[in-house]
MARTORVO-671654 format. One record per residue: residue in one letter; z, x, y of N, C-alpha, C in turn. Coordinates in steps of 0.1 Angstrom, whole numbers, plus 5000, padded with zeros to 4 digits. Example, Ala and Ser with C-alpha at 12.3 -4.5 7.8 and 13.67 -1.06 7.14 Angstrom:
2
R type n_pz n_px n_py ca_pz ca_px ca_py c_pz c_px c_py
R    A 5078 5132 4943  5078  5123  4955 5078 5132 4967
R    S 5071 5128 4978  5071  5137  4989 5079 5129 5000
***
This chain:
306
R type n_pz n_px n_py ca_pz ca_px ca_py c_pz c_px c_py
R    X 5000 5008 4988  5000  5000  5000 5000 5009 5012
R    X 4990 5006 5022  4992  5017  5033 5001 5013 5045
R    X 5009 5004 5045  5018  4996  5059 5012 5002 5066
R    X 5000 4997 5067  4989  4996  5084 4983 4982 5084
R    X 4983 4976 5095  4975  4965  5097 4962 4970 5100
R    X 4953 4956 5103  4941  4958  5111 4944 4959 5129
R    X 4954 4956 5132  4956  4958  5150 4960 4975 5149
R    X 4969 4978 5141  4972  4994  5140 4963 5006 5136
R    X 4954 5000 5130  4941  5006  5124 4932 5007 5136
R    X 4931 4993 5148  4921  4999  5158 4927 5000 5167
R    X 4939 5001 5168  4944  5010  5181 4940 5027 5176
R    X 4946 5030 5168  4943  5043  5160 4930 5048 5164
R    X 4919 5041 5160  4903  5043  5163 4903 5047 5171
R    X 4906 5037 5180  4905  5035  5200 4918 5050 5203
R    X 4921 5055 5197  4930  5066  5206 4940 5058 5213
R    X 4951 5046 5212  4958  5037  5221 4967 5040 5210
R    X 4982 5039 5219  4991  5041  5214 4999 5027 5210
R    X 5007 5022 5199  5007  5010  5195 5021 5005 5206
R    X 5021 4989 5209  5028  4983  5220 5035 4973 5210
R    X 5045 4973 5219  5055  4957  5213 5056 4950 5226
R    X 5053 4934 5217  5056  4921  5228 5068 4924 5235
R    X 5068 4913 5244  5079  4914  5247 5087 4901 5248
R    X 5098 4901 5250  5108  4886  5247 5111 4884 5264
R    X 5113 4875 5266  5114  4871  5278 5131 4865 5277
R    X 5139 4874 5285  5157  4872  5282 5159 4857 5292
R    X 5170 4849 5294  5173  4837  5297 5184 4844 5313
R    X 5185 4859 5315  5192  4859  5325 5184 4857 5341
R    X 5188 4856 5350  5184  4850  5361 5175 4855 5371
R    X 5167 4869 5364  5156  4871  5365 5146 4870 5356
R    X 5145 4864 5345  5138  4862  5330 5132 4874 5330
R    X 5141 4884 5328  5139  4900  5324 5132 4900 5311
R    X 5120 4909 5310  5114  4907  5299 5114 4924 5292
R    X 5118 4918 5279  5128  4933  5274 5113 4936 5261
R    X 5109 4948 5259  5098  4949  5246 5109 4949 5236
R    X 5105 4937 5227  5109  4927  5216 5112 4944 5201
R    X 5106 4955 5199  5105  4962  5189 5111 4973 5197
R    X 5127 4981 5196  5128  4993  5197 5133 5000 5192
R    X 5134 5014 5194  5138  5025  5186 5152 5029 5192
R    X 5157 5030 5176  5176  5029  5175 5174 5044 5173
R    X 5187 5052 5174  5190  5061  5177 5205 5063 5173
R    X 5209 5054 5166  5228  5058  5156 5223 5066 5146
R    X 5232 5076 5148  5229  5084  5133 5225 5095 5137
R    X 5213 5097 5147  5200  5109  5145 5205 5115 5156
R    X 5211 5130 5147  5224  5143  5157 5218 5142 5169
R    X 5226 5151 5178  5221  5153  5188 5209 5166 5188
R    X 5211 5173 5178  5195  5183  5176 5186 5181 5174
R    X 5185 5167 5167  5172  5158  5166 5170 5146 5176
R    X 5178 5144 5183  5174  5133  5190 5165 5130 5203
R    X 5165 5145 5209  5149  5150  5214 5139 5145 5211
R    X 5135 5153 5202  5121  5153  5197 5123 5140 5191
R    X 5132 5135 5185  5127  5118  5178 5122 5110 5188
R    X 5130 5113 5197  5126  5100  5212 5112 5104 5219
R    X 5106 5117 5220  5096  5120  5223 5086 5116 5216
R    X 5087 5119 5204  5077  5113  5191 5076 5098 5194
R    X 5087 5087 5195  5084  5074  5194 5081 5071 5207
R    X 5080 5077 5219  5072  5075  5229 5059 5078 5231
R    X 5058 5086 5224  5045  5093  5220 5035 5079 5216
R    X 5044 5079 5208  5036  5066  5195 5033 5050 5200
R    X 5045 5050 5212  5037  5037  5217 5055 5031 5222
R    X 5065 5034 5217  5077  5026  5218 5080 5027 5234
R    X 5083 5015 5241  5086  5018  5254 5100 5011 5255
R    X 5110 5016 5242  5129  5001  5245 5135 5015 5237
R    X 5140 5024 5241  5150  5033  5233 5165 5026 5236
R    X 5172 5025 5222  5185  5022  5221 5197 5034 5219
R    X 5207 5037 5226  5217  5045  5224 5230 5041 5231
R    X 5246 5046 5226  5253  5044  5233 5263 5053 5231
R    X 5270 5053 5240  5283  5064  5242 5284 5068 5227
R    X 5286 5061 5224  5301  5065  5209 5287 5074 5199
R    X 5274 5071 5197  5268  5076  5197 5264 5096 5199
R    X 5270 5098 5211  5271  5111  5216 5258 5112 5215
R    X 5243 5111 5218  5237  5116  5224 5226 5110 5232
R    X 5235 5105 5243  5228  5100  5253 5217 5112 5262
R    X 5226 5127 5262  5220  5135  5269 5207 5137 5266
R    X 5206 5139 5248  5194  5143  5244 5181 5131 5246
R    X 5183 5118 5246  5179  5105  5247 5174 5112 5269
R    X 5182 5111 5278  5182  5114  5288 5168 5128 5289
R    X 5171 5136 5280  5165  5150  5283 5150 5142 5278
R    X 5149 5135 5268  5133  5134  5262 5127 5124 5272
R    X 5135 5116 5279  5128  5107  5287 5119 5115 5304
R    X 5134 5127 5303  5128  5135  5319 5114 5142 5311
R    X 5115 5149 5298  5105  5158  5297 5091 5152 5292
R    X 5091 5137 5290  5083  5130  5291 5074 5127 5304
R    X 5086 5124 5315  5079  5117  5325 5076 5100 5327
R    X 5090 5098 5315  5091  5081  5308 5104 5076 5316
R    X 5114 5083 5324  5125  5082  5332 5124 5070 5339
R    X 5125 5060 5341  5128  5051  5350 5112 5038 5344
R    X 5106 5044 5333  5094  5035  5330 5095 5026 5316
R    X 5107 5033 5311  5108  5024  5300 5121 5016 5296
R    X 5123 5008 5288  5137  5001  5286 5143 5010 5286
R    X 5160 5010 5288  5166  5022  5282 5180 5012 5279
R    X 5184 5011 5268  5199  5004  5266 5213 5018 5255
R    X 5218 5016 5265  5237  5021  5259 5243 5010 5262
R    X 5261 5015 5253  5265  5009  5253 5281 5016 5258
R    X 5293 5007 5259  5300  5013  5266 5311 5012 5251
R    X 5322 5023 5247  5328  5027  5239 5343 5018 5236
R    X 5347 5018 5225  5363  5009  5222 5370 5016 5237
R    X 5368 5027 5234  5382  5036  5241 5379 5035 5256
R    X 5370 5030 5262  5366  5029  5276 5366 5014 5282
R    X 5374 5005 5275  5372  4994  5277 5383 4990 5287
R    X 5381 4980 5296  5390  4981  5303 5380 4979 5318
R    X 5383 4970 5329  5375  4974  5343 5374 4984 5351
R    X 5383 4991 5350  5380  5008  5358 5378 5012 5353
R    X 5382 5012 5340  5376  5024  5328 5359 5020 5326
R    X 5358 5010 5327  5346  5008  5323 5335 5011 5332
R    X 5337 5009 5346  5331  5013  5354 5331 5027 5355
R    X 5339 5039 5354  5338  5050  5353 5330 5053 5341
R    X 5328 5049 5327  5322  5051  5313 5307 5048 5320
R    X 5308 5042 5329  5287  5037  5329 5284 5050 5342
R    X 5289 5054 5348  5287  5062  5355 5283 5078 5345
R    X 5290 5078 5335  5294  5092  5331 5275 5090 5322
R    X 5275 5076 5315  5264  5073  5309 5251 5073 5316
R    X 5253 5069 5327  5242  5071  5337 5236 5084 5341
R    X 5247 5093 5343  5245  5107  5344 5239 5111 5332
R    X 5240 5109 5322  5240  5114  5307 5226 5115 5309
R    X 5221 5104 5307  5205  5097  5305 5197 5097 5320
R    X 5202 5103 5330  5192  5110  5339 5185 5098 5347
R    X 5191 5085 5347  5180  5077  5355 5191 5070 5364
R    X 5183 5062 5371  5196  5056  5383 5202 5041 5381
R    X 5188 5035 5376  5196  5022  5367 5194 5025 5348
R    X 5205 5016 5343  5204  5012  5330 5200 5000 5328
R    X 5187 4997 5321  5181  4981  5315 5194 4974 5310
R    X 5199 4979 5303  5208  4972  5297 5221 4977 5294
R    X 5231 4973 5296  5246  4979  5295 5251 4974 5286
R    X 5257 4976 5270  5262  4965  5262 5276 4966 5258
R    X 5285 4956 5259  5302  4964  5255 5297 4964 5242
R    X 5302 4976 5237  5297  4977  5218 5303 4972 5210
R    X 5314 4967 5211  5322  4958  5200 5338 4950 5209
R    X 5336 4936 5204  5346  4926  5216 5363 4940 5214
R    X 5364 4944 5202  5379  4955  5202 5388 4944 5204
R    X 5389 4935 5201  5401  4922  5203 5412 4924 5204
R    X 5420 4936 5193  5428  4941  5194 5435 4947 5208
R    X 5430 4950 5214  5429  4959  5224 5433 4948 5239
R    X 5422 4937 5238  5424  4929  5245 5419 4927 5258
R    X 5408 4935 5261  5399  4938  5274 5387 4936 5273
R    X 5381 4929 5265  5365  4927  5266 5362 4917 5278
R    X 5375 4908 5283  5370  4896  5288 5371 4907 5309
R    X 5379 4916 5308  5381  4924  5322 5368 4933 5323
R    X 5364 4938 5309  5354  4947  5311 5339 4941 5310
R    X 5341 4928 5307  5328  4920  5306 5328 4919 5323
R    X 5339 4914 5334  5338  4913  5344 5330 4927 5353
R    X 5336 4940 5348  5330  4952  5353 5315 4954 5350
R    X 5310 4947 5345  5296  4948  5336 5288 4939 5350
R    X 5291 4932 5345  5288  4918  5360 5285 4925 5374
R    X 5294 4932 5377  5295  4941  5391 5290 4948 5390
R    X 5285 4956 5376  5273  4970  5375 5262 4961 5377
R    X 5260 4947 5374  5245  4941  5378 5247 4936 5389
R    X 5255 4931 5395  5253  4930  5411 5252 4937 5422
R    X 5257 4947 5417  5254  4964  5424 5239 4969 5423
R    X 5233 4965 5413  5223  4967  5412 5216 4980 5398
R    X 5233 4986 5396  5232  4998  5390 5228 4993 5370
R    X 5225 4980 5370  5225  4979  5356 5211 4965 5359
R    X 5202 4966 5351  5195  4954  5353 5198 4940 5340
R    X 5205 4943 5333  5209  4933  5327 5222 4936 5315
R    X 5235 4927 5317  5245  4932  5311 5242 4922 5294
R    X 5253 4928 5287  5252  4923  5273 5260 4922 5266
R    X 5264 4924 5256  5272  4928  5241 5270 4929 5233
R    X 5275 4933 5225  5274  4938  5208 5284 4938 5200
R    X 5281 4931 5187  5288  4925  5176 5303 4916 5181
R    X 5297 4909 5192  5304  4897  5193 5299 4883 5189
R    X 5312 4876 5181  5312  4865  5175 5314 4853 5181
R    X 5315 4839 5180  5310  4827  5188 5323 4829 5195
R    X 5336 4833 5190  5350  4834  5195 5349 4842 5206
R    X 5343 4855 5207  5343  4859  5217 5337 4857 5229
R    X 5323 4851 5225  5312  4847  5232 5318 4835 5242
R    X 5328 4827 5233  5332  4814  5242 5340 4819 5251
R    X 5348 4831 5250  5359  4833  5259 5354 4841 5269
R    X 5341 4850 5271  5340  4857  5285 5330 4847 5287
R    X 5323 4837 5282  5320  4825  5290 5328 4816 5300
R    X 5341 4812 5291  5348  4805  5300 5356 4814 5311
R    X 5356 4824 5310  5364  4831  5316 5359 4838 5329
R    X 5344 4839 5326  5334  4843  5343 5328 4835 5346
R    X 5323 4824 5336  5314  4810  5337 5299 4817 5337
R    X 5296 4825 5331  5280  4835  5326 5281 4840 5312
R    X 5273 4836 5306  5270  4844  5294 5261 4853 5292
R    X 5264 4864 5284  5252  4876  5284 5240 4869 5280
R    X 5234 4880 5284  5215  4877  5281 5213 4879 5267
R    X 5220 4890 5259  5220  4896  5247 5230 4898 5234
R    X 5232 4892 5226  5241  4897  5220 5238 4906 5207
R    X 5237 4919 5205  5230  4930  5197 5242 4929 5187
R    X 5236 4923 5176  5247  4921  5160 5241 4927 5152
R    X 5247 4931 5136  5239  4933  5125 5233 4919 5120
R    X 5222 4922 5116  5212  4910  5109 5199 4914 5104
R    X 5203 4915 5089  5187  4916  5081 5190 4905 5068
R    X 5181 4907 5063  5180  4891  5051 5191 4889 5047
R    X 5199 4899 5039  5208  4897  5033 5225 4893 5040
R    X 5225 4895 5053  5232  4894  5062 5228 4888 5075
R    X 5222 4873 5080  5213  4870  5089 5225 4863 5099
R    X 5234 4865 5096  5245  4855  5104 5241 4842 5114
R    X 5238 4834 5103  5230  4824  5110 5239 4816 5118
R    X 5253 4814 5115  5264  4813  5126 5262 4816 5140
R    X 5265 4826 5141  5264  4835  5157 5251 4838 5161
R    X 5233 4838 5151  5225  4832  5159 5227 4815 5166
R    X 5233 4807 5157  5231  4796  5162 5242 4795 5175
R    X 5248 4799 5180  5259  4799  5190 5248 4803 5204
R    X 5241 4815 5201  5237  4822  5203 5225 4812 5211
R    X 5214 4805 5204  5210  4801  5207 5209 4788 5214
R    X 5221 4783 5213  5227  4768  5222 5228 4780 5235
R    X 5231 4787 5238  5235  4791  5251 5228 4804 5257
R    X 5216 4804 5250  5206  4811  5259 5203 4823 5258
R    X 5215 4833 5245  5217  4842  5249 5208 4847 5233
R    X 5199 4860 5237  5190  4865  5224 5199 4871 5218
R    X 5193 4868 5206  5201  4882  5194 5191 4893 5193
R    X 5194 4904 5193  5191  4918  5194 5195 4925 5175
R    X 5185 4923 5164  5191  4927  5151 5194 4946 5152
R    X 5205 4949 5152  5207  4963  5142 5209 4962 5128
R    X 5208 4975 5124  5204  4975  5106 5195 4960 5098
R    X 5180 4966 5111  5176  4950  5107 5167 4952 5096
R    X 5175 4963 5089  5166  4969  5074 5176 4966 5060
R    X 5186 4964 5072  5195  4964  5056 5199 4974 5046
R    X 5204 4971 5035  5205  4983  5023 5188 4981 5017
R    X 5185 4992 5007  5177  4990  5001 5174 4976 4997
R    X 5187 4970 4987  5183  4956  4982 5179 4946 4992
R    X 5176 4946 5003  5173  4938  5013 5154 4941 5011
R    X 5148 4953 5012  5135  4954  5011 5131 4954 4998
R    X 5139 4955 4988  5137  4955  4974 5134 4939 4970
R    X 5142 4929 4977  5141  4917  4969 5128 4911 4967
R    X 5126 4903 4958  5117  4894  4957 5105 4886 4967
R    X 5115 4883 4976  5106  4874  4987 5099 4881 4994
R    X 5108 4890 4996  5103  4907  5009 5088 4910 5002
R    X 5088 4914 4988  5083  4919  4981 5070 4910 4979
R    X 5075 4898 4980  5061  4888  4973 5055 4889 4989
R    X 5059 4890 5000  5052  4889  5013 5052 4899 5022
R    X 5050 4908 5011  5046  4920  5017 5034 4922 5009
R    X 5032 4919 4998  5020  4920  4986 5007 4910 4995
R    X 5017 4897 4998  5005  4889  5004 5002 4891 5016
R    X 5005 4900 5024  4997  4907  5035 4997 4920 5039
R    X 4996 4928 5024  4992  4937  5024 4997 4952 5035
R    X 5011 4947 5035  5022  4955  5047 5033 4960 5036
R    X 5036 4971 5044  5054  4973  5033 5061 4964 5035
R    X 5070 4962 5025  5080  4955  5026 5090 4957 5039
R    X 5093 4969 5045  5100  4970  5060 5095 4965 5070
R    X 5084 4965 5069  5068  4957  5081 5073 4941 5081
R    X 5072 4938 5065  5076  4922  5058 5090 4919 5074
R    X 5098 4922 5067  5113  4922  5067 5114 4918 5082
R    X 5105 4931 5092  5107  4934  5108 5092 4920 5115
R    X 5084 4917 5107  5080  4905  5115 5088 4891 5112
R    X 5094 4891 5100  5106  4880  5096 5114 4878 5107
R    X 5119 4894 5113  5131  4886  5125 5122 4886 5140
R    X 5107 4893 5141  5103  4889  5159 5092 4875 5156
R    X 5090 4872 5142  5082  4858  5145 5098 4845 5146
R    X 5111 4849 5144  5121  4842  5145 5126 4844 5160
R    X 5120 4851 5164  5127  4851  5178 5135 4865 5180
R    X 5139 4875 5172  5150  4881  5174 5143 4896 5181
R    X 5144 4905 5186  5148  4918  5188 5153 4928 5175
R    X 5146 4934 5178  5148  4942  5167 5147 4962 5173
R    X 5156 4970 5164  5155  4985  5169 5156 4991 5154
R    X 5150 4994 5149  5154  5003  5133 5148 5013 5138
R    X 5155 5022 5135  5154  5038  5135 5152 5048 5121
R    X 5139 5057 5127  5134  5065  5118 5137 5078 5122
R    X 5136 5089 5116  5133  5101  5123 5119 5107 5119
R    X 5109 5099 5113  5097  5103  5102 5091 5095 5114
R    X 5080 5101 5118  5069  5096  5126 5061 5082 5120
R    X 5055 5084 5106  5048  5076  5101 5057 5063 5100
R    X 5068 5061 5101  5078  5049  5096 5081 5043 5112
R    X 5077 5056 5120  5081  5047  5131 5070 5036 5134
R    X 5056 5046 5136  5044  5041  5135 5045 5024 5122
R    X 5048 5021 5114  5049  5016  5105 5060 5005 5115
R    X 5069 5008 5116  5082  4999  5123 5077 4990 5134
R    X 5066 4995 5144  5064  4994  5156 5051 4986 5152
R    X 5041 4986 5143  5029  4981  5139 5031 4968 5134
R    X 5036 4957 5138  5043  4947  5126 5040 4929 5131
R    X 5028 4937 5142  5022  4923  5154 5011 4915 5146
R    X 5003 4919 5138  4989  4917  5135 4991 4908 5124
R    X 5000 4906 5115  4998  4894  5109 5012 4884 5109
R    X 5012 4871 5102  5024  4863  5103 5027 4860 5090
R    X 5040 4855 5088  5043  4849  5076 5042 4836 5075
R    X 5040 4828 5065  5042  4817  5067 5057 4809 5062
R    X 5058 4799 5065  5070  4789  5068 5077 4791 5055
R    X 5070 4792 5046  5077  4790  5032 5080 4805 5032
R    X 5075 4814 5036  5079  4835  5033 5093 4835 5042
R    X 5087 4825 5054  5102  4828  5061 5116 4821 5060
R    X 5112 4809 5051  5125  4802  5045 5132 4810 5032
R    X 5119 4812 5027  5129  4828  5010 5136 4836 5017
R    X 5130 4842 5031  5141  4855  5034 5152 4851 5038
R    X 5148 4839 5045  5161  4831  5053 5170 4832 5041
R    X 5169 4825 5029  5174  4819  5018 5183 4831 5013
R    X 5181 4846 5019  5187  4850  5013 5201 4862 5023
R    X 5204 4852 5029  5218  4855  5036 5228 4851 5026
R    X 5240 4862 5029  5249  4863  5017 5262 4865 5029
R    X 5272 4858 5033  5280  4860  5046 5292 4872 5040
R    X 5289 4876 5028  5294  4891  5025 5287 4902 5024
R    X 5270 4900 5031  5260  4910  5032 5262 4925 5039
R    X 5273 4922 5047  5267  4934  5056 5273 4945 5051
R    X 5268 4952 5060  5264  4972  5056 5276 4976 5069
R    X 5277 4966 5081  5289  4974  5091 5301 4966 5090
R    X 5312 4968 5103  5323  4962  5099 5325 4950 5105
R    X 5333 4944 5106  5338  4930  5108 5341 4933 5121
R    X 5336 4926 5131  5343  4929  5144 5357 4922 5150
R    X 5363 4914 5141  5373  4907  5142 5385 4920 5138
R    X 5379 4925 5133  5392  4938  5123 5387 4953 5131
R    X 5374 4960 5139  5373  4969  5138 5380 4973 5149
R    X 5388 4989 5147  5397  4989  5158 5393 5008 5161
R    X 5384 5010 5156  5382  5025  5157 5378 5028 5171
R    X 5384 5039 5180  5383  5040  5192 5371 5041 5197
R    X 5364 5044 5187  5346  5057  5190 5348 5068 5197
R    X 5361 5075 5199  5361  5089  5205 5354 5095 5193
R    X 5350 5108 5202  5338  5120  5195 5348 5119 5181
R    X 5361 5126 5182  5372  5128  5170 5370 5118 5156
R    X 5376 5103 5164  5369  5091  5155 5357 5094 5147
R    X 5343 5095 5158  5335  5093  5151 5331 5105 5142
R    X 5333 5116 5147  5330  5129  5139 5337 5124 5121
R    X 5350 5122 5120  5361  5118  5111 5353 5107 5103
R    X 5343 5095 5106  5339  5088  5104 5327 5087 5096
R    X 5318 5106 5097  5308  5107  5097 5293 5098 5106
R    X 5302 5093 5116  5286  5089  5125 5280 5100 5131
R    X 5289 5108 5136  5280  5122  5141 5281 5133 5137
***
């Protein structure tokens, strides 16, 4: 199977570098975010140069990274040495341990410098930290980085309808974004549907899942019937559903492959099997009701994320 379409085949031809749609967000400038980008958890800071130059190269214009992450700089350095600085999406996220309204304000500054540009597309708290008890003060500081002008659209990540309702009621705004895990086997059709009553997009990470997610059956039978890999399958499953999506490669051809996934559709019955196969004990990350890890470098190093 060559996971190439016929649109990625004559861009190829033509010398054009491949593009993603874009989703048109529900906040109060209907900011239009490119729907396919490249994640960046995981890939050291030695590689994360050249990864981000390569998928700019290739056509990606939505790079995803965030503090806890550690390498915003490298992310920052491939955008200056491109000449892609201020032209493409660029989304972080702000850390457990930085939560808080001063703190938080100071964490987007330090991010800003990191990544070399003067605004951020998108600012996301990375996990509500419940425990802790500041998402609803630092959701406020987020608000003020977009009325300042210094953030063009605020967000979150892996917040649940509980959270979602409480810095709604609590600023009377809901984010534009809520970036969760969601691939077949884990589609949390819950907190899309919350999600959806109130305007706000879901954004999938690990929207690949474990292997058994591109292994299954459905993936498998509709990937055969349009002649794509099963990851291709998988990644037009969640942007003909509406969602955002960022899976991260460090292999060129996979990105190419990740990013190529416009040119055909599935039909109603391909996308009810994948649907069919949410399992609400699916996921690959943690519970955000329970996760309490700070994301200092220490943490994460200890954790193996970096």
């Amino acid at each position: 199977m060559s996971g190439r379409n016929q649109t990625e085949e004559r861009r190829e031809r033509a010398g054009e570098p491949l593009r993603s749609p874009g989703i048109e967000l529900h906040d109060a400038n209907r900011t239009v975010i490119p729907q396919i980008g490249f994640g960046t958890f995981q890939i050291p800071p030695e590689d994360t140069q050249r990864a981000v130059e390569e998928a700019l190269e290739i056509g990606y214009r939505h790079i995803d990274t965030a503090a806890a992450y550690y390498n915003e700089e490298q992310v920052g350095d491939a955008l200056k040495a491109t000449g892609m600085a201020g032209k493409v999406w660029v989304t972080t996220k702000l850390r457990n341990c930085d939560q808080g309204y001063d703190s938080a304000m100071v964490a987007f500054d330090e991010s800003r410098r990191r990544l070399k540009v003067d605004v951020v597309d998108m600012y996301l708290i990375h996990w509500p930290f419940p425990a802790a008890g500041f998402y609803r003060e630092t959701w406020r500081a987020l608000l003020r980085l977009r009325d300042e002008g210094a953030i063009r659209v605020p967000g979150v990540s892996n917040f649940l309808p509980a959270h979602l309702r409480a810095i709604i009621d609590d600023s009377g705004e809901a984010p534009a974004v809520d970036q969760i895990e969601a691939h077949p086997r884990f589609s949390q059709p819950g907190v899309r549907d919350f999600c959806a009553r109130h305007g706000i997009a879901v954004e999938a990470y690990s929207p690949l899942g474990h292997g058994g997610d591109i292994a299954s059956e459905p993936v498998e039978a509709a990937a055969r019937a349009h002649g794509v890999t099963p990851a291709q399958a998988v990644l037009r499953w969640h942007t003909q559903e509406g969602r955002i999506v960022i899976p991260k490669s460090k292999h060129a051809e996979r990105m190419r492959q990740n990013l190529a996934v416009g040119g055909f559709d599935l039909t109603d019955a391909e996308l009810a099997a994948v649907d069919a196969l949410d399992d609400p004990h699916g996921n690959v990350s943690a519970n955000p009701e329970t996760f309490t890890h700070s994301q200092s470098w220490a943490d994460q190093h200890v954790r193996g994320n970096i």
